[in-house]
N, CA, C and O atoms as a Tripos MOL2 file, in Angstrom:
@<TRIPOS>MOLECULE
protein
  296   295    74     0     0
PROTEIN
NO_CHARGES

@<TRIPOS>ATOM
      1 N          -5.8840   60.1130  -53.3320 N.3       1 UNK1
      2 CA         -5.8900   60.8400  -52.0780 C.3       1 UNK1
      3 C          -4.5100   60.7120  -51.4210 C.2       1 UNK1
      4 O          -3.9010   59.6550  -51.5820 O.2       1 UNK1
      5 N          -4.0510   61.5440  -50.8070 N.am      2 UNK2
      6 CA         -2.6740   61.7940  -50.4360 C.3       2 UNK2
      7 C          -2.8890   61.3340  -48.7830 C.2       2 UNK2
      8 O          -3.7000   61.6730  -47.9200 O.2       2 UNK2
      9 N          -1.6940   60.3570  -48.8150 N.am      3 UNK3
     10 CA         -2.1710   60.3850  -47.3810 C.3       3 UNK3
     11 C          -1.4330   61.5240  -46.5810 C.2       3 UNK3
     12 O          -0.6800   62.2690  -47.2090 O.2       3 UNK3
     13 N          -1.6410   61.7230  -45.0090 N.am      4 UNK4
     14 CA         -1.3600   62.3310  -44.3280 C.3       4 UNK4
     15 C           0.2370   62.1710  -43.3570 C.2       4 UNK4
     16 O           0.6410   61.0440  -43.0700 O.2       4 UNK4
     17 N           0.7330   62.9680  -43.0900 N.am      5 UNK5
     18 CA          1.9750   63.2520  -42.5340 C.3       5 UNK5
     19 C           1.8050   62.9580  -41.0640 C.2       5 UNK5
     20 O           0.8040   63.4370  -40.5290 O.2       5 UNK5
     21 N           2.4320   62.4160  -40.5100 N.am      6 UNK6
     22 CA          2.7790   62.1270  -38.9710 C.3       6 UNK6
     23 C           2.2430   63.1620  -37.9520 C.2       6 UNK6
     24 O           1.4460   62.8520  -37.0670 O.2       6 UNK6
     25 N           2.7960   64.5710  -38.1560 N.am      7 UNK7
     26 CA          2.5580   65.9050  -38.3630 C.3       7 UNK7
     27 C           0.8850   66.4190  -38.0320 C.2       7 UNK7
     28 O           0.3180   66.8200  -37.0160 O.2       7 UNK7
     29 N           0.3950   66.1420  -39.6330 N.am      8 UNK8
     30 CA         -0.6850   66.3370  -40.0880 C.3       8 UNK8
     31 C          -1.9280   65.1990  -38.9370 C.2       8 UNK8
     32 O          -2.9830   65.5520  -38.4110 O.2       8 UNK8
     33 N          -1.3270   64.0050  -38.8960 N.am      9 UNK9
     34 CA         -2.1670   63.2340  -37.8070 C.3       9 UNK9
     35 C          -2.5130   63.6300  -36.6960 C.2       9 UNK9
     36 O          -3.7100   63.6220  -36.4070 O.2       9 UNK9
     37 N          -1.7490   63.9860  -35.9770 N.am     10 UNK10
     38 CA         -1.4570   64.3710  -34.5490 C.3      10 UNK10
     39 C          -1.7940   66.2530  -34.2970 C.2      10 UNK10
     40 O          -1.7610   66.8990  -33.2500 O.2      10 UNK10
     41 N          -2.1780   66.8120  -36.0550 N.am     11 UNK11
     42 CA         -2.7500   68.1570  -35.9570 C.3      11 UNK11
     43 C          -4.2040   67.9150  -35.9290 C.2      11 UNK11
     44 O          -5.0060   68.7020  -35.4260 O.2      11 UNK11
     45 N          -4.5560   66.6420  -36.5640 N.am     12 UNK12
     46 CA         -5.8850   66.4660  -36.5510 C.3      12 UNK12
     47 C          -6.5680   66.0700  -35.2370 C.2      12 UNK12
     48 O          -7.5610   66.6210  -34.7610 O.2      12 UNK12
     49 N          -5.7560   64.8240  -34.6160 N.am     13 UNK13
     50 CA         -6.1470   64.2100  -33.2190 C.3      13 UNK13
     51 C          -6.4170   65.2150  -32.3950 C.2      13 UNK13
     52 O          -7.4400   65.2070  -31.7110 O.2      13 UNK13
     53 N          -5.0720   66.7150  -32.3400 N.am     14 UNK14
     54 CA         -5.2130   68.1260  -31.1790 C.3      14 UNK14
     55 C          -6.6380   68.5750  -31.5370 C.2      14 UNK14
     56 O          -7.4620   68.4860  -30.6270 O.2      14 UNK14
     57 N          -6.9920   68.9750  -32.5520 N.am     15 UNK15
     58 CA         -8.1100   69.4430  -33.1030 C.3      15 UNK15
     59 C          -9.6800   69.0470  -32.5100 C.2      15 UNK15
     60 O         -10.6280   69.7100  -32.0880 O.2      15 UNK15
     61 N          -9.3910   67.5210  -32.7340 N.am     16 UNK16
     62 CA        -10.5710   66.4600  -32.3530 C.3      16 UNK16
     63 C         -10.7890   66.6070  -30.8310 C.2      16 UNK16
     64 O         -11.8420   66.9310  -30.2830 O.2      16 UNK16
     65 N          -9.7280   66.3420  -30.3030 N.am     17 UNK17
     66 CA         -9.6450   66.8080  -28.9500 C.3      17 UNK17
     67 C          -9.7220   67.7950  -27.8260 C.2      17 UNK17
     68 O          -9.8160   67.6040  -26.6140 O.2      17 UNK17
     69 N          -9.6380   69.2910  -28.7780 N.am     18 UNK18
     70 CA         -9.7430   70.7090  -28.2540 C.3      18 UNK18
     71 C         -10.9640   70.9360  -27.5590 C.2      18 UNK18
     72 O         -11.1200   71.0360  -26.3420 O.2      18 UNK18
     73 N         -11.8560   71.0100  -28.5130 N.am     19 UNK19
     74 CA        -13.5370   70.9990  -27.5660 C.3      19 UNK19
     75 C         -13.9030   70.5100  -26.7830 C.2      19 UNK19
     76 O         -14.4900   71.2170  -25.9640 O.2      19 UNK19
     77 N         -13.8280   69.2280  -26.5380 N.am     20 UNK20
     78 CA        -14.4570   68.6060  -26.0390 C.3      20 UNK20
     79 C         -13.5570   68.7480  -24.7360 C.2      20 UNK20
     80 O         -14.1290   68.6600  -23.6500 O.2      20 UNK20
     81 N         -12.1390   68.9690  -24.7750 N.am     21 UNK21
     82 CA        -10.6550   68.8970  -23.7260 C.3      21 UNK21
     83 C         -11.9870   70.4670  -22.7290 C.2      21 UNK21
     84 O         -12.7710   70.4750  -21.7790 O.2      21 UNK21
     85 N         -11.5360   71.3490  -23.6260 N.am     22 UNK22
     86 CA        -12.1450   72.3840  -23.1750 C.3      22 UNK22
     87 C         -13.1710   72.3630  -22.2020 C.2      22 UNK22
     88 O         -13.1480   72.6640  -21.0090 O.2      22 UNK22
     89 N         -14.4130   71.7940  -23.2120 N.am     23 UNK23
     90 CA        -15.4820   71.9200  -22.3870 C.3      23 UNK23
     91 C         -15.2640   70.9910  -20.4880 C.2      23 UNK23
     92 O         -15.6880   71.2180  -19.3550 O.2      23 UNK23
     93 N         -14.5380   70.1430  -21.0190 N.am     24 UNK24
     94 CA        -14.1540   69.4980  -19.7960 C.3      24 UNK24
     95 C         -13.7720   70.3810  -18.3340 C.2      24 UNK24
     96 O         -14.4000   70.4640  -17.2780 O.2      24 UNK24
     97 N         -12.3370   71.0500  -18.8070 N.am     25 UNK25
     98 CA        -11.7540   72.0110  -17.9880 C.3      25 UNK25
     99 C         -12.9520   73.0110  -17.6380 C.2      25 UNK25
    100 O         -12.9430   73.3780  -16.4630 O.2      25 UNK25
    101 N         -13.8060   73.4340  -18.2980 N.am     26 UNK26
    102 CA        -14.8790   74.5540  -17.8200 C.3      26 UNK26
    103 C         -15.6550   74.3540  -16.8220 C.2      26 UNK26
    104 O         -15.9690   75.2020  -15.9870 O.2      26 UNK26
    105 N         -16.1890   72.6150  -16.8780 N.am     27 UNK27
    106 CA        -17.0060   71.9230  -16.1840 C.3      27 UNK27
    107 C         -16.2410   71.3070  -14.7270 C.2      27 UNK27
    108 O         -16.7850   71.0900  -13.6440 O.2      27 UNK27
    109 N         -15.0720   71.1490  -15.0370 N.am     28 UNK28
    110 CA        -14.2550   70.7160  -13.6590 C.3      28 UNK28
    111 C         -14.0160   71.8680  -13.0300 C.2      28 UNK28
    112 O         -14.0470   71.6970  -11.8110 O.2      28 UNK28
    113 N         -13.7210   73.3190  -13.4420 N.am     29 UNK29
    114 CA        -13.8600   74.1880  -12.2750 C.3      29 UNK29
    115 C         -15.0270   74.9920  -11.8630 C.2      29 UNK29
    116 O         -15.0510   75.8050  -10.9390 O.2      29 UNK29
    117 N         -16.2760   74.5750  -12.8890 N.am     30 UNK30
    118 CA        -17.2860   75.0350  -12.2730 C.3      30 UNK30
    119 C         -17.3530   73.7030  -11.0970 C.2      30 UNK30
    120 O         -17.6740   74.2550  -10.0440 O.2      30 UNK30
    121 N         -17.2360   72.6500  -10.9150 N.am     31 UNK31
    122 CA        -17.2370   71.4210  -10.1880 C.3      31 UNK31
    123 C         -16.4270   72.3560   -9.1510 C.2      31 UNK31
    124 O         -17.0460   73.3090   -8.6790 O.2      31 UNK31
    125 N         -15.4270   72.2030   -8.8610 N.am     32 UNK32
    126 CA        -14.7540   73.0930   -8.1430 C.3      32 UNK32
    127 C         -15.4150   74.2560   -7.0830 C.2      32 UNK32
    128 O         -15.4860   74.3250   -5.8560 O.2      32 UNK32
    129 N         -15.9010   75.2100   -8.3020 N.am     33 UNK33
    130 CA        -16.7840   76.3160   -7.4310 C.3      33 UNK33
    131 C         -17.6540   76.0040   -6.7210 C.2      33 UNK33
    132 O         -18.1130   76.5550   -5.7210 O.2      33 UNK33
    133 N         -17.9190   75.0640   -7.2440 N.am     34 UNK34
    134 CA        -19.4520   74.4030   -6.2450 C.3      34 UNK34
    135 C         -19.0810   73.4380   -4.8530 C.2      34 UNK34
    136 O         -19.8290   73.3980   -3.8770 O.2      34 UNK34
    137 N         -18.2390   72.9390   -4.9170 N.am     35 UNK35
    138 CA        -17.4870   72.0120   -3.8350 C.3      35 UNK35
    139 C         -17.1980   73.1790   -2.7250 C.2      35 UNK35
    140 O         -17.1370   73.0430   -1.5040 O.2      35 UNK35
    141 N         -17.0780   74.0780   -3.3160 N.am     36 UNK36
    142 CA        -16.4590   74.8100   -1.8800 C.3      36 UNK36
    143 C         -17.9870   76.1610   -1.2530 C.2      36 UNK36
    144 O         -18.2790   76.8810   -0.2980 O.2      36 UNK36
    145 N         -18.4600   75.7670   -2.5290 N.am     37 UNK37
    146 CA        -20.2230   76.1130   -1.5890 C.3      37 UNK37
    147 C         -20.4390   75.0590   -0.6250 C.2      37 UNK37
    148 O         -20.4530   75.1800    0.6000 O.2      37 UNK37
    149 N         -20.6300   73.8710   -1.4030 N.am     38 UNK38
    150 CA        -21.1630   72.7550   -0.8880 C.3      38 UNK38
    151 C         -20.8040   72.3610    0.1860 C.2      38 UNK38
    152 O         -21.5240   71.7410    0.9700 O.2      38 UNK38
    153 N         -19.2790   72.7620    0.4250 N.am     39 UNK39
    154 CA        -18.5220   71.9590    1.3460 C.3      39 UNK39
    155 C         -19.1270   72.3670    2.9670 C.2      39 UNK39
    156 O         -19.4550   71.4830    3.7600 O.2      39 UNK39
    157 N         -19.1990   73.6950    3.2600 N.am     40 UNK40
    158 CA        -19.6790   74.2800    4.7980 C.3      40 UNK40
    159 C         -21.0660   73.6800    5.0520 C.2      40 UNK40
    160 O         -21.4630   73.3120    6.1580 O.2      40 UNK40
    161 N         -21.8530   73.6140    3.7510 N.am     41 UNK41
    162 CA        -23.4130   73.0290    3.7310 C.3      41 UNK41
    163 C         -23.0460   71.7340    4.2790 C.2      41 UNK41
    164 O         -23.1580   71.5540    5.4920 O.2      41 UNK41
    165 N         -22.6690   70.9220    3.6040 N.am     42 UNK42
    166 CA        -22.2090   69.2680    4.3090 C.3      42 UNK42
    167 C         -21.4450   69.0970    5.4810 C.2      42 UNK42
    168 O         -21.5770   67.9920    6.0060 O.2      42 UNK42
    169 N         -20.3900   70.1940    6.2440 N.am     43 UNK43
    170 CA        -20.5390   70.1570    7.2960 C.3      43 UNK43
    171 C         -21.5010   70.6030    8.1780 C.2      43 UNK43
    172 O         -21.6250   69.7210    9.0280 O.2      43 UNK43
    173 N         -22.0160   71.2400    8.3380 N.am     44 UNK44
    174 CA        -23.5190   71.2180    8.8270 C.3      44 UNK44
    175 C         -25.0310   70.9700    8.7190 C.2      44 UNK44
    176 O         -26.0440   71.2410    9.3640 O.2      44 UNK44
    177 N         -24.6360   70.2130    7.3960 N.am     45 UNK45
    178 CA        -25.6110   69.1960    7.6880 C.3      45 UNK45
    179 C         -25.2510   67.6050    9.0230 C.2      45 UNK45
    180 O         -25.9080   66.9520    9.8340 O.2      45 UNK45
    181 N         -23.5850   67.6640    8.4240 N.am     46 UNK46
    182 CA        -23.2660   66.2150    9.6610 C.3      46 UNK46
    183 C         -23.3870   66.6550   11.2050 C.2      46 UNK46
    184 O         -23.6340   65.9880   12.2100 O.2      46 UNK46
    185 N         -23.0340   68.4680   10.9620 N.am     47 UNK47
    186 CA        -23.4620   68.3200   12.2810 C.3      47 UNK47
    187 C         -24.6550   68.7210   13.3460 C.2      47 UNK47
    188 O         -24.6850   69.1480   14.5000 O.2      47 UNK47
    189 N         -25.7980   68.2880   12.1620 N.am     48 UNK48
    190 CA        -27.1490   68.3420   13.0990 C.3      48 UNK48
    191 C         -27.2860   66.8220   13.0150 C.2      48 UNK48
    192 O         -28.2590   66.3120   13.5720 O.2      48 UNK48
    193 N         -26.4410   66.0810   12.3990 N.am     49 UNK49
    194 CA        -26.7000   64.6390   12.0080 C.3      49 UNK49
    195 C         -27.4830   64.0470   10.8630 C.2      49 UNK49
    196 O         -28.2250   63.0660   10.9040 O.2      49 UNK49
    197 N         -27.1530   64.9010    9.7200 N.am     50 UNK50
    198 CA        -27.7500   64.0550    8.5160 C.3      50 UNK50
    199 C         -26.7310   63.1440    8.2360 C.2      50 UNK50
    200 O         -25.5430   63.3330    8.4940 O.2      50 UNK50
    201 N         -27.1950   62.1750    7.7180 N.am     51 UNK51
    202 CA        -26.4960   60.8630    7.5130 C.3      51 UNK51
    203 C         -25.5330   60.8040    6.3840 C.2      51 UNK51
    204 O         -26.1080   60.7110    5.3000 O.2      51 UNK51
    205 N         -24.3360   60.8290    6.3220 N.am     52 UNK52
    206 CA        -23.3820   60.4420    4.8760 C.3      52 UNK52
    207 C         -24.2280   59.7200    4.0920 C.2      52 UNK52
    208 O         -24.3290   60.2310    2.9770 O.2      52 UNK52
    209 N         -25.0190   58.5130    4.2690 N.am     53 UNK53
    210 CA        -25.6040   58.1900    3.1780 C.3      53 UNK53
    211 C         -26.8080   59.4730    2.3310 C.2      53 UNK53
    212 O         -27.0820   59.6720    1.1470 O.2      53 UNK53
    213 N         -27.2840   60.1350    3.6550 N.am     54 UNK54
    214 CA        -28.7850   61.2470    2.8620 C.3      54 UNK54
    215 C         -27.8260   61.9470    2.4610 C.2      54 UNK54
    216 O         -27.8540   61.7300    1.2490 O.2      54 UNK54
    217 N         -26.8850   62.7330    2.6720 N.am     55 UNK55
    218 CA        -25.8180   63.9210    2.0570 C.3      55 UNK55
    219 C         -25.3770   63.1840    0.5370 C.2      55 UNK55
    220 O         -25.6180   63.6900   -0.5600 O.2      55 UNK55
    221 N         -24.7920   62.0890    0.7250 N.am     56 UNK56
    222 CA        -24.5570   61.5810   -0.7450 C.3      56 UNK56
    223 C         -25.6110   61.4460   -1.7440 C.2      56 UNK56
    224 O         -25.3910   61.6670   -2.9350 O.2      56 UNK56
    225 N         -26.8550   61.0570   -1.2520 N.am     57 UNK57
    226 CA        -28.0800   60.5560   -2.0460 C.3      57 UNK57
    227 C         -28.3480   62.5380   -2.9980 C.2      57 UNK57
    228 O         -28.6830   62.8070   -4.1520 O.2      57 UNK57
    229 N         -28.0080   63.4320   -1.8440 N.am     58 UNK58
    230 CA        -28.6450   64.4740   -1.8590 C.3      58 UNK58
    231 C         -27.5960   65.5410   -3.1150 C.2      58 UNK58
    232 O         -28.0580   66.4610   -3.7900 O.2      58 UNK58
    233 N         -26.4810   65.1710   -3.1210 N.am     59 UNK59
    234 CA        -25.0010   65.4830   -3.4960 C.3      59 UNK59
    235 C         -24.7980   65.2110   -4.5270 C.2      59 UNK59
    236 O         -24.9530   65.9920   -5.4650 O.2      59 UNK59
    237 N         -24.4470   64.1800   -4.6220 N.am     60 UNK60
    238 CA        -23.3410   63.0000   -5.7350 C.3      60 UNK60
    239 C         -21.7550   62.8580   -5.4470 C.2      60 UNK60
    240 O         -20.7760   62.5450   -6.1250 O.2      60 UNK60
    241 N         -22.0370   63.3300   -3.7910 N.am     61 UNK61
    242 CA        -20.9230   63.0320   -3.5180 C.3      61 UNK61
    243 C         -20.6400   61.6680   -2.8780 C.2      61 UNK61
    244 O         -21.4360   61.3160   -2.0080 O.2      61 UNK61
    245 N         -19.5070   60.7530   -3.2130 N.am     62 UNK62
    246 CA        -18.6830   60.1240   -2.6260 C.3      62 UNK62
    247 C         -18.9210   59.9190   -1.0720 C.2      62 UNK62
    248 O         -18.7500   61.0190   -0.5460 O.2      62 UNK62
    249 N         -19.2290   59.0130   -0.1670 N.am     63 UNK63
    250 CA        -19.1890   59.0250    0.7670 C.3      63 UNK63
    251 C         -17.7540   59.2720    1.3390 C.2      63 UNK63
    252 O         -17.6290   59.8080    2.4400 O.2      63 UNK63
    253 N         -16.5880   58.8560    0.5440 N.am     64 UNK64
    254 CA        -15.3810   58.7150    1.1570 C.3      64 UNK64
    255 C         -15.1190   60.3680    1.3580 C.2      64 UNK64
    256 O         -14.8760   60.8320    2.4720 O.2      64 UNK64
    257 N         -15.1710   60.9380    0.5280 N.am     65 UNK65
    258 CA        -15.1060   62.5620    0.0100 C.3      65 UNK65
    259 C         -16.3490   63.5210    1.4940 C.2      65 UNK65
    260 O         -15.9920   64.5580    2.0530 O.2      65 UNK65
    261 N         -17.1870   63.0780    1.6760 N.am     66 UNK66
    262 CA        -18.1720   63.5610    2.8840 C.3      66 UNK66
    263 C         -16.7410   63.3200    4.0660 C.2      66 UNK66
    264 O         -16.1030   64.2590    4.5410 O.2      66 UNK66
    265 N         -16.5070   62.0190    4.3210 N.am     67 UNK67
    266 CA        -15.7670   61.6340    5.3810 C.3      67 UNK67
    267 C         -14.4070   62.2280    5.4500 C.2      67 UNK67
    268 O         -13.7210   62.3450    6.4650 O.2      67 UNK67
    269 N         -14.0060   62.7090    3.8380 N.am     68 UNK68
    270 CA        -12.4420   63.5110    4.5970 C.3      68 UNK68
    271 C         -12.7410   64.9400    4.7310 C.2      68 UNK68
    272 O         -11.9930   65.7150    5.3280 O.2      68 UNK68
    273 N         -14.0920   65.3600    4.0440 N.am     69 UNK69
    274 CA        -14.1850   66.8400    4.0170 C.3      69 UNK69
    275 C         -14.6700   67.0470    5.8090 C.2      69 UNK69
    276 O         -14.4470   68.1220    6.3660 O.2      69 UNK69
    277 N         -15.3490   65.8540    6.5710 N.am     70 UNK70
    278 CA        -15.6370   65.9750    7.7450 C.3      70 UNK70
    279 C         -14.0910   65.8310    8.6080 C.2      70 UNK70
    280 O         -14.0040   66.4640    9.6600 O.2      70 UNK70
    281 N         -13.3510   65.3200    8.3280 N.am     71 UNK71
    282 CA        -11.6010   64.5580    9.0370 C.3      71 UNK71
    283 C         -11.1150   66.4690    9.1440 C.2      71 UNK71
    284 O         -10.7640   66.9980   10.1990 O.2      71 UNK71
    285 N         -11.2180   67.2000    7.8070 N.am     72 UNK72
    286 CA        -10.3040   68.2650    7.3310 C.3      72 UNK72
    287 C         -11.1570   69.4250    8.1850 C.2      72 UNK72
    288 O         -10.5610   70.4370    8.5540 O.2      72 UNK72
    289 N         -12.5070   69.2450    8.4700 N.am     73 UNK73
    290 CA        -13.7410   70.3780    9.4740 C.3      73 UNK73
    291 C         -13.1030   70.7530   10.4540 C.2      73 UNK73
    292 O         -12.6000   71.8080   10.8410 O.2      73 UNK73
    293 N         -13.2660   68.9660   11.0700 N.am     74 UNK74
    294 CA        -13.1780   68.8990   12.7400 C.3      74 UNK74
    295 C         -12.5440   69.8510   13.5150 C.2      74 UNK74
    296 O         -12.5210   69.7330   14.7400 O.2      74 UNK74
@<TRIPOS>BOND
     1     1     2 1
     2     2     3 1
     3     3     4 2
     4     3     5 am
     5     5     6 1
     6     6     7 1
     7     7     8 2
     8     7     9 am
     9     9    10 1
    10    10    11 1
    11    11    12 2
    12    11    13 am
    13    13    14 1
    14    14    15 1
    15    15    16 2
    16    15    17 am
    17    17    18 1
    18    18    19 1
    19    19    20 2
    20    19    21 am
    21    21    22 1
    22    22    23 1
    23    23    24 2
    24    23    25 am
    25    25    26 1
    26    26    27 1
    27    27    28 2
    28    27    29 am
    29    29    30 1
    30    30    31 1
    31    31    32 2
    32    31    33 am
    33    33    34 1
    34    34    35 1
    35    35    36 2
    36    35    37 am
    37    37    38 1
    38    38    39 1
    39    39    40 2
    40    39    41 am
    41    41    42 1
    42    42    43 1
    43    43    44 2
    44    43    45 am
    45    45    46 1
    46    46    47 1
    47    47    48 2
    48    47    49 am
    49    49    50 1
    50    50    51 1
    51    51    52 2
    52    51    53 am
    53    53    54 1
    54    54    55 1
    55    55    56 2
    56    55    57 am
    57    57    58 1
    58    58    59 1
    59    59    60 2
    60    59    61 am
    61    61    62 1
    62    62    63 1
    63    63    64 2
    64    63    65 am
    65    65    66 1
    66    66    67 1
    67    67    68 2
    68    67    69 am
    69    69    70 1
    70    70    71 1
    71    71    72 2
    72    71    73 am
    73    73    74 1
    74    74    75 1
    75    75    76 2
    76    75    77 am
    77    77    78 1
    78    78    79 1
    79    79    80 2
    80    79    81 am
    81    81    82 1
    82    82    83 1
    83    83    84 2
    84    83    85 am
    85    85    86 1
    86    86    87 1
    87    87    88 2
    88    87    89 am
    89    89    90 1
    90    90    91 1
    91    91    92 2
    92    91    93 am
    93    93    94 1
    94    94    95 1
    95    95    96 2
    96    95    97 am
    97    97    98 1
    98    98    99 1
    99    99   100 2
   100    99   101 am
   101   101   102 1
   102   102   103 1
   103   103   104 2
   104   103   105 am
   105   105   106 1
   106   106   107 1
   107   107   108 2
   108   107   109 am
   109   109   110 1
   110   110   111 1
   111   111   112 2
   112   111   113 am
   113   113   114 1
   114   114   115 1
   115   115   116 2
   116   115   117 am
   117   117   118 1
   118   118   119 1
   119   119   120 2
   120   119   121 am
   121   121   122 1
   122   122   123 1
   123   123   124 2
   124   123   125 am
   125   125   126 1
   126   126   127 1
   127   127   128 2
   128   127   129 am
   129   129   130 1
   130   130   131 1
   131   131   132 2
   132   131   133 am
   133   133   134 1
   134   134   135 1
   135   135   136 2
   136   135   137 am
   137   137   138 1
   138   138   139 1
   139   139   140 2
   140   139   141 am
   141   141   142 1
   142   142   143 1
   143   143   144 2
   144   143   145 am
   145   145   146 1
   146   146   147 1
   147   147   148 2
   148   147   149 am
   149   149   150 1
   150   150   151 1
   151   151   152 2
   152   151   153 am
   153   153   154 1
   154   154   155 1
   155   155   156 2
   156   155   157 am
   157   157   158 1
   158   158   159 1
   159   159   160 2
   160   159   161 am
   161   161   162 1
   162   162   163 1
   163   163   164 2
   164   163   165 am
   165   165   166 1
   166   166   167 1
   167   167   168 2
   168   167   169 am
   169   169   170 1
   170   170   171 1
   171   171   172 2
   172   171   173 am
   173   173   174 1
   174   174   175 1
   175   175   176 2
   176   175   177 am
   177   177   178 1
   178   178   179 1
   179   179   180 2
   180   179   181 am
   181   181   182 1
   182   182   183 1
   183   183   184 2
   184   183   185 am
   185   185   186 1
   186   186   187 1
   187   187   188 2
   188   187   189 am
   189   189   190 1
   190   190   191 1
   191   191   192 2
   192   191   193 am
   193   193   194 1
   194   194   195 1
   195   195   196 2
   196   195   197 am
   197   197   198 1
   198   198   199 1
   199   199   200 2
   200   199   201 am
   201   201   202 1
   202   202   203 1
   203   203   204 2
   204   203   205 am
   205   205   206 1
   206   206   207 1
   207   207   208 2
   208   207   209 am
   209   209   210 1
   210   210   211 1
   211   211   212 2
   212   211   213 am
   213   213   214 1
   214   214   215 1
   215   215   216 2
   216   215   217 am
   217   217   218 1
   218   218   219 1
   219   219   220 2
   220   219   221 am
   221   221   222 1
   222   222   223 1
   223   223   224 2
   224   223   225 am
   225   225   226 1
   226   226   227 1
   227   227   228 2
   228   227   229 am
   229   229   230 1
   230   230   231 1
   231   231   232 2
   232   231   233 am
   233   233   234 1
   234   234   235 1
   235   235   236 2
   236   235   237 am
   237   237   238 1
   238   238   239 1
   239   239   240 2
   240   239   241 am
   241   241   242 1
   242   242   243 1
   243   243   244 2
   244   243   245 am
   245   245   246 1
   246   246   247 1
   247   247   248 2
   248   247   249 am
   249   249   250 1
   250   250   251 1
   251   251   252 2
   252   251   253 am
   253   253   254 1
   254   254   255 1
   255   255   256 2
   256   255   257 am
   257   257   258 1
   258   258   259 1
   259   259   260 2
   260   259   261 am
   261   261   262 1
   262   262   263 1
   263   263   264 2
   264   263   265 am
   265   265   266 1
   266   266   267 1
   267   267   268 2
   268   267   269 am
   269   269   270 1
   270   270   271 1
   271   271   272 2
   272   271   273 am
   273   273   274 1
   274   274   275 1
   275   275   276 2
   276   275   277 am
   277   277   278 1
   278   278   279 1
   279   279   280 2
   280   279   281 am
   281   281   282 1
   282   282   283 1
   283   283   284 2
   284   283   285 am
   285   285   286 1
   286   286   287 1
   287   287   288 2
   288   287   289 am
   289   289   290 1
   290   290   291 1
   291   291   292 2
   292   291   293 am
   293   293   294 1
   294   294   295 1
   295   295   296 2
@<TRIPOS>SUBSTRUCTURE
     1 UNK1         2 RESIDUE 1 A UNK
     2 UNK2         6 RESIDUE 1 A UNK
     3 UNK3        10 RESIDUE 1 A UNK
     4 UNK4        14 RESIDUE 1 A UNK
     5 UNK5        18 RESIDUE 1 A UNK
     6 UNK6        22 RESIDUE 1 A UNK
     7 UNK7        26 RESIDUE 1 A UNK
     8 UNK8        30 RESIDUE 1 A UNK
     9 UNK9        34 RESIDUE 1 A UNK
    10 UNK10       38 RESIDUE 1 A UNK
    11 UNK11       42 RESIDUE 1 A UNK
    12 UNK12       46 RESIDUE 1 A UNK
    13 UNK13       50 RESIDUE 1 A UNK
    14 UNK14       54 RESIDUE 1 A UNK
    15 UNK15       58 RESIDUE 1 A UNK
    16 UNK16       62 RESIDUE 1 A UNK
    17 UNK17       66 RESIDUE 1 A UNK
    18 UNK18       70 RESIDUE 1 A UNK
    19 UNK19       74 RESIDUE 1 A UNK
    20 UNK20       78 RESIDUE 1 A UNK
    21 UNK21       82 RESIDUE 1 A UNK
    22 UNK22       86 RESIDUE 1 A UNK
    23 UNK23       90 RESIDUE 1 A UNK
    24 UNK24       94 RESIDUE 1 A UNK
    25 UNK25       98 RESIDUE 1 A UNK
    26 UNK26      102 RESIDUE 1 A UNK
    27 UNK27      106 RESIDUE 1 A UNK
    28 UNK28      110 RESIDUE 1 A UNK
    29 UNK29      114 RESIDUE 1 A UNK
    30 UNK30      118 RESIDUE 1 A UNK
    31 UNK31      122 RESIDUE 1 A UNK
    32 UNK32      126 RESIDUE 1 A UNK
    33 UNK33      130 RESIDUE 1 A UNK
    34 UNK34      134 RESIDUE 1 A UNK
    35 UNK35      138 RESIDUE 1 A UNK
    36 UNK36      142 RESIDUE 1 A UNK
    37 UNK37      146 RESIDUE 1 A UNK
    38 UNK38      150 RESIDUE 1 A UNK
    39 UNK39      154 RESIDUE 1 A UNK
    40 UNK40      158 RESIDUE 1 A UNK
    41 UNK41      162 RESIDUE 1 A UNK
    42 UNK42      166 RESIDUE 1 A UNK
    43 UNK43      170 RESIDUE 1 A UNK
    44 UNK44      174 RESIDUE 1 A UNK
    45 UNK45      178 RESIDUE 1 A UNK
    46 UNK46      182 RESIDUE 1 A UNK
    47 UNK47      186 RESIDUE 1 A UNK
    48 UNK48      190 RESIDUE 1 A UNK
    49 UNK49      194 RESIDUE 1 A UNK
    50 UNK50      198 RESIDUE 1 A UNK
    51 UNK51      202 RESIDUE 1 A UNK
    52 UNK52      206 RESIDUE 1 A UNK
    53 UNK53      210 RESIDUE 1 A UNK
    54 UNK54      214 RESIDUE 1 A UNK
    55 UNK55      218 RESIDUE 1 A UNK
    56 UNK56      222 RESIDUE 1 A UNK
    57 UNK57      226 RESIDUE 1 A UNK
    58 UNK58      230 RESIDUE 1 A UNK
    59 UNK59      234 RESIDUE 1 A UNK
    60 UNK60      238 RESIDUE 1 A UNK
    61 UNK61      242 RESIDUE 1 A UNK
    62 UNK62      246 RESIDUE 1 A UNK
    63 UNK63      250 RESIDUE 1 A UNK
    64 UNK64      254 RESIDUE 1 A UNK
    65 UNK65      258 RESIDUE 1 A UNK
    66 UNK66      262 RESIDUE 1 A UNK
    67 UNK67      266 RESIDUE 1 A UNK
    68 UNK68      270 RESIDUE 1 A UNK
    69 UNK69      274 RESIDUE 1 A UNK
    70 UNK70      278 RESIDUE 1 A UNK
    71 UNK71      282 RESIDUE 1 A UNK
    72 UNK72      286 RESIDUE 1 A UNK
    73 UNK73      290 RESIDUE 1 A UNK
    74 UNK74      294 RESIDUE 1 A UNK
């Protein structure tokens, strides 16, 4: 068996990596699209007074992420 070229390694690693790279990027800007639904919903939810903790439970968002998207509202 012949081994492989430096080249040939690093064509295989891109390869290994393409799909899955991909599917990533698809899923981070559907993440994206949804943050900026989400985002007006979570300010008004804080401001009838749902709690950063029920918004996170409700989310999967970050409490820190509730608290600057509320800093960036105001």
């Amino acid at each position: 068996m012949a081994q492989k070229t430096p080249a040939e390694m690093r064509a295989d690693a891109e390869a290994a990596l393409t799909p899955l790279g991909q599917e990533r990027m698809e899923l981070l800007a559907r993440l994206d699209e949804i943050d900026s639904e989400l985002r007006p919903l979570v300010l008004e939810a804080l401001t009838v007074e749902v709690s950063e903790r029920r918004i996170a439970q409700l989310t999967a968002l970050a409490r820190g992420t509730i608290r600057a998207w509320r800093a960036k509202g105001a």
